[in-house]
N, C-alpha and C positions, 0 to 999 in steps of 0.2 A: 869624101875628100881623102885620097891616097896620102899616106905618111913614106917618103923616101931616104931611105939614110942616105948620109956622104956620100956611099958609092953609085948612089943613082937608083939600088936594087929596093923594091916596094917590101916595107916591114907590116904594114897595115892599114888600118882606116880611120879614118880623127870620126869619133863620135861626140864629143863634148869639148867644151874649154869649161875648167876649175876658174872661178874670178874668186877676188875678197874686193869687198864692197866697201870697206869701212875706210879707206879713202875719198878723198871728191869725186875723182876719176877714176874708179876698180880698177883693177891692177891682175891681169891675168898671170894665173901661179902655173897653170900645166894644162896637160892636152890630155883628154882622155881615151885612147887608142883600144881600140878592138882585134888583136893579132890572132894567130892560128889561135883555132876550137874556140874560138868565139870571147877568150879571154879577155877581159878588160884592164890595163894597165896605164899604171899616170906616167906621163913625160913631162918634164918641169920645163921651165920655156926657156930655159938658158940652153936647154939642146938643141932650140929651133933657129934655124941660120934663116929661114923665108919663107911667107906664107901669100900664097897664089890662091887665087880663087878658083883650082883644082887642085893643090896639090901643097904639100906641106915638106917641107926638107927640114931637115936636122944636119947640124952642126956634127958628127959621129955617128957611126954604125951601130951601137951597142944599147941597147935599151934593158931597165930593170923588169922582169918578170911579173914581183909582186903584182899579186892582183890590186884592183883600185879600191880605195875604200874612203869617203866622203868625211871631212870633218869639220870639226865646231867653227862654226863664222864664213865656212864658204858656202857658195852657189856655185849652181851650172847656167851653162849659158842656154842650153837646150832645155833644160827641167824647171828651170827657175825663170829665168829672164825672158827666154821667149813666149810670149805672151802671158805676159804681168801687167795687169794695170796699175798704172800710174797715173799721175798728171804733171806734166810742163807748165814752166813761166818764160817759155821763149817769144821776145819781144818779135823776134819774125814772125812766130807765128800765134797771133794773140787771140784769131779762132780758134784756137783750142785751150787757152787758161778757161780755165774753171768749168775743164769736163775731163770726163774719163778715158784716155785711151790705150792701146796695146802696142807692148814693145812687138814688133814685126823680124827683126834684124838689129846688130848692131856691128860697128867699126871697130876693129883692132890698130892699135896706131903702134908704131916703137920709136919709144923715147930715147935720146940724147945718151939715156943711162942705161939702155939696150932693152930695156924694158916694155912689156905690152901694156897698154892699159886699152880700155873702152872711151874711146873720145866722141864717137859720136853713135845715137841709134836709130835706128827708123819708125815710125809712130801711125798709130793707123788707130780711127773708129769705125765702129759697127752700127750698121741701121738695126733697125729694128728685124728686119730678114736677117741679119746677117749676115748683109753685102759689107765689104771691105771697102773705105774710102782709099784714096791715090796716099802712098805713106808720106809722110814728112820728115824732113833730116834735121833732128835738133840736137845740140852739144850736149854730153851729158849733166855738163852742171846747171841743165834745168830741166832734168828728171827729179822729180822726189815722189816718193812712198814705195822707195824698194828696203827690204832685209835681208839681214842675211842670216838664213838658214840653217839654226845650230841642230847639231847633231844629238840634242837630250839632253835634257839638265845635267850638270856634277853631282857626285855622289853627294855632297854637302847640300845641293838646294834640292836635289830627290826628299831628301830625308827632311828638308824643312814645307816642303810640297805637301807632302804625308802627313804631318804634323797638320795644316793647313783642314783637312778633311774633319777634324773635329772641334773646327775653330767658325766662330760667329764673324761673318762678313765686315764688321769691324774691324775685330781684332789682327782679322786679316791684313786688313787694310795699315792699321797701325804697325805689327812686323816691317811689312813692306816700307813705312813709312820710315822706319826706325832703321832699314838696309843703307850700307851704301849705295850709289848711286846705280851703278855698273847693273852690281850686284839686283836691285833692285829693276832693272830692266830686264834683266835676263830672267828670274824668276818670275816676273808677271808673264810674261812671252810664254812662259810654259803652261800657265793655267788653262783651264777649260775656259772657251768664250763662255760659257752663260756665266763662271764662276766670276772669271777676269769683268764681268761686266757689271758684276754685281759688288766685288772689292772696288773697282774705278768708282762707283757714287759715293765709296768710303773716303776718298781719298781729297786732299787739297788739290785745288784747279792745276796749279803747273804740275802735280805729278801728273794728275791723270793724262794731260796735253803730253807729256814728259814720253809717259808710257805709249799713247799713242804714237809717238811719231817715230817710237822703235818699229812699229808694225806695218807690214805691206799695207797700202791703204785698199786693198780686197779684206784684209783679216780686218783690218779699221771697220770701216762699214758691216762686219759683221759682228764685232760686240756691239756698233751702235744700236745695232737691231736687236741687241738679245739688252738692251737699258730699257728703263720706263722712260718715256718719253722725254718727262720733266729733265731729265738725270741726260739724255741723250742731247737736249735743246743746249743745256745749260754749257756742258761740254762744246758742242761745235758753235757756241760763242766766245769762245775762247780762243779761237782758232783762225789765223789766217781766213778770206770772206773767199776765196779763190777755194783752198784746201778745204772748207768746209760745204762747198758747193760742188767738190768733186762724190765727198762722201755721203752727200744727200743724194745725188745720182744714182749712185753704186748701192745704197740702198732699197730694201723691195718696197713698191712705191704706198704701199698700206702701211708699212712700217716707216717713211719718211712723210707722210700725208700728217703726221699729229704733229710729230716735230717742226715741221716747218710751219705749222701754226702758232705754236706756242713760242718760237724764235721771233711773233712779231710782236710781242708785246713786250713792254716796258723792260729792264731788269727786275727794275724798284716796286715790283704790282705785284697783285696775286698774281694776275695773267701767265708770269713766269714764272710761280711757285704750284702753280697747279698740276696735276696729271688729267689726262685724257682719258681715262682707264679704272675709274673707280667700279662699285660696285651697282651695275643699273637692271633693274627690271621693269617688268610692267604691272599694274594693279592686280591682275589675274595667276598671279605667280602667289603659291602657298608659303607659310612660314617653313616647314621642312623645307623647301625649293630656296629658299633666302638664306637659313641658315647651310643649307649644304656647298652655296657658293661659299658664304663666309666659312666656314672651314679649309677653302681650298689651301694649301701651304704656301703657294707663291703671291698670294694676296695679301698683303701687309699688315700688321696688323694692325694700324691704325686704322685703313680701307676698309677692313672687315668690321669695326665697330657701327658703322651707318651703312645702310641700303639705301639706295636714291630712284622712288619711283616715279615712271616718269610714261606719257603716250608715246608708242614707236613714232621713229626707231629707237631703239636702243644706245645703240653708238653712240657719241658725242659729235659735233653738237643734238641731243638728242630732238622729241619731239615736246612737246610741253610738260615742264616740271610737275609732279604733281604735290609731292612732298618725301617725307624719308620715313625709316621703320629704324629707329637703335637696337640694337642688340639686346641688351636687355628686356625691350618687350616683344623681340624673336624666343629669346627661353619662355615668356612666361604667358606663351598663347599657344593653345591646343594645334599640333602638325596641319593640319587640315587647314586652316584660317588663313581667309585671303587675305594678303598684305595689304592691300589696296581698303579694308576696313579699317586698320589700326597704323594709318597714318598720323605723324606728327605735322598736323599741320601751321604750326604757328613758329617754328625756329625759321627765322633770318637765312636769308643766302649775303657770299659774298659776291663782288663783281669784280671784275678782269681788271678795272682799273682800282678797285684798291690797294690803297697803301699797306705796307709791311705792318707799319704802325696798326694799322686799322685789324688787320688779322690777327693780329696779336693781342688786342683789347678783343678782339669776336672771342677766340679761344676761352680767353680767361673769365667774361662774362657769361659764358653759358657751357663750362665747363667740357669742353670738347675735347677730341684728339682727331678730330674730320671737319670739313664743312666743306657745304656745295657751293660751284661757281655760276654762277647763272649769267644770261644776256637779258638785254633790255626786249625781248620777247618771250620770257621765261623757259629761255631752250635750258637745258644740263649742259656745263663745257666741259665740267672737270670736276675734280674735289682738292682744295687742299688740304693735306695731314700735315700734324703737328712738327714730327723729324725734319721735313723741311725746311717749315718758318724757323724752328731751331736754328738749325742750319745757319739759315741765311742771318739771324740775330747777334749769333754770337761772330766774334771777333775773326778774322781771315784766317789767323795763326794757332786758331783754337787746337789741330791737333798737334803740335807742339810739343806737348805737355799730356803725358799719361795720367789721364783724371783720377787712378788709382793711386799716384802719383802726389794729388794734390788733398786729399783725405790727412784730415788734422790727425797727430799721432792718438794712441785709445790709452 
């Protein structure tokens, strides 16, 4: 698209529009022009007198040089918006709540108060090839899961970012918790997803929602993926049934396959306090082999206290339970020795529909930090650990309150 000054005489070419998002309706700040030797320079929109869908006129001949340089809280329309998924709640178009589609194009309007903003976009899904459905024209105030793309944390959240790197997922979480609120979104946005996915299970339900719904719902779906299942269900219950069935979508479907089983069970039951994901072999697997899983560092450590052997497959639901191997009598049996010899076979499974109550008496009666979830066909579903019945025990507001905090004076 050709950029003309007043005089008519061609100055350049409109490669981008600068929008800020943080409006209902973004609000276009400038035009990003490409002039002789291929420089790029911003025009702020109060230059622009008319925009044709070949040609762009400005209000004056004279444009600043400075080259362009991108900052905190904006998007482009070209790098950012176009093609960003989202998902719509437009009552026109109600085949597409509760899926994933692609901004295509969008409308510049000028307001009343000479102002550009984004009124309306154009929305398009993809088959499975590829192929592009016919788009859809919805008003923007029913797009949701766009951000806006800051330019790098502040020197002040770099340096508490930093800080971060030798802090237990907790503690993390508790900082975060203890930020203002702003503050507290924009520091999480910076994190690594695995990191950010792993402070989110620290965190009280409406932050984690809170933080989520700072992030494009593409970046969304990608910490859901990098959560344990349990920590992943628990979250997109919390959430709008529309918004949270864009993000099972947008999910890789191995990684949305546990989740959306464990989303069907109760709150109030193990079914929903369990993970998919413990630690499972088969009888033929040695104690060095058992214990070098439970080593692994991203295995929990309550997970790693029990092995759960079981007939393939392995995966949950598995094949028939057999029984489990503690860790303790992992050290105190020679490398070589088949687990499938020095089974426990007499500890209790819990089931999908037990009570909170009920897991909480299993724990404390046979002194655990793990236990298996079984079906009424002795499949493996899962295991609950002890951090989550916690969890779910203690009071909603529990982190509140810095438990270092509540330690009677010495």
């Amino acid at each position: 698209m050709i950029l003309l000054g007043a005089d008519g005489e061609s100055v350049g070419r409109v490669r981008d529009v600068v929008v800020s998002i943080g409006a209902r309706r973004p609000r276009a700040l400038g035009l990003v022009v490409e002039v002789a030797g291929k420089r790029r320079i911003f025009l702020p929109m109060l230059r622009i007198a008319s925009i044709d869908p070949s040609e762009v006129t400005m209000n004056t001949s004279s444009v600043s040089l400075r080259p362009f340089k991108s900052r905190s809280g904006e998007v482009s329309v070209m790098d950012d918006l176009i093609g960003a998924r989202v998902h719509i709640d437009d009552p026109e178009h109600e085949h597409l709540t509760g899926r994933a589609v692609e901004i295509s194009d969008v409308e510049l309007e000028l307001t009343r108060t000479r102002e550009w903003d984004i009124s309306r976009v154009a929305v398009i899904t993809r088959g499975r090839l590829g192929r592009r459905s016919s788009p859809a024209i919805v008003p923007f105030s029913h797009v949701h899961g766009l951000s806006a793309s800051g330019a790098g944390p502040q020197d002040a959240d770099a340096e508490l970012i930093a800080e971060f790197k030798e802090m237990r997922n907790a503690d993390v979480a508790q900082t975060l918790h203890d930020l203002p609120v702003d503050r507290r979104y924009r520091v999480a946005g910076e994190l690594a997803d695995e990191r950010l996915a792993d402070v989110l299970a620290e965190l009280p339900d409406d932050e984690q929602t809170g933080i989520l719904e700072t992030l494009t719902i593409e970046r969304a779906a990608d910490i859901l993926e990098e959560m344990d299942p349990d920590d992943a269900a628990d979250l997109l219950g919390e959430l709008p049934d529309d918004k949270a069935d864009v993000l099972l979508e947008l999910m890789d479907p191995e990684e949305s396959e546990p989740v959306r089983r464990l989303m069907n069970f109760s709150p109030d039951t193990v079914g929903a306090l369990m993970t998919p994901e413990p630690l499972v072999l088969t009888p033929q697997a040695t104690v060095a082999e058992a214990l070098a899983h439970a080593r692994n560092p991203e295995v929990p450590l309550a997970l790693s206290s029990l092995v759960f052997v079981v007939r393939p497959p392995q995966a949950t639901p598995t094949g028939r339970y057999l029984g489990c191997v503690h860790l303790q009598k992992l050290l105190r049996e020679p490398p070589s020795t088949l687990i499938g010899g020095i089974l426990d076979l007499d500890l209790p499974a819990l089931r999908t529909d037990d009570s909170i109550e009920t897991a909480a008496r299993y724990f404390a009666t046979y002194n655990l930090v793990c236990g298996p979830v079984l079906d009424d066909n002795q499949h493996l579903l899962g295991a609950v650990a002890v951090d989550d019945l916690l969890d779910d025990l203690l009071p909603e507001d529990w982190r509140d309150d810095d438990w270092r905090e509540l330690r009677s004076p010495a």
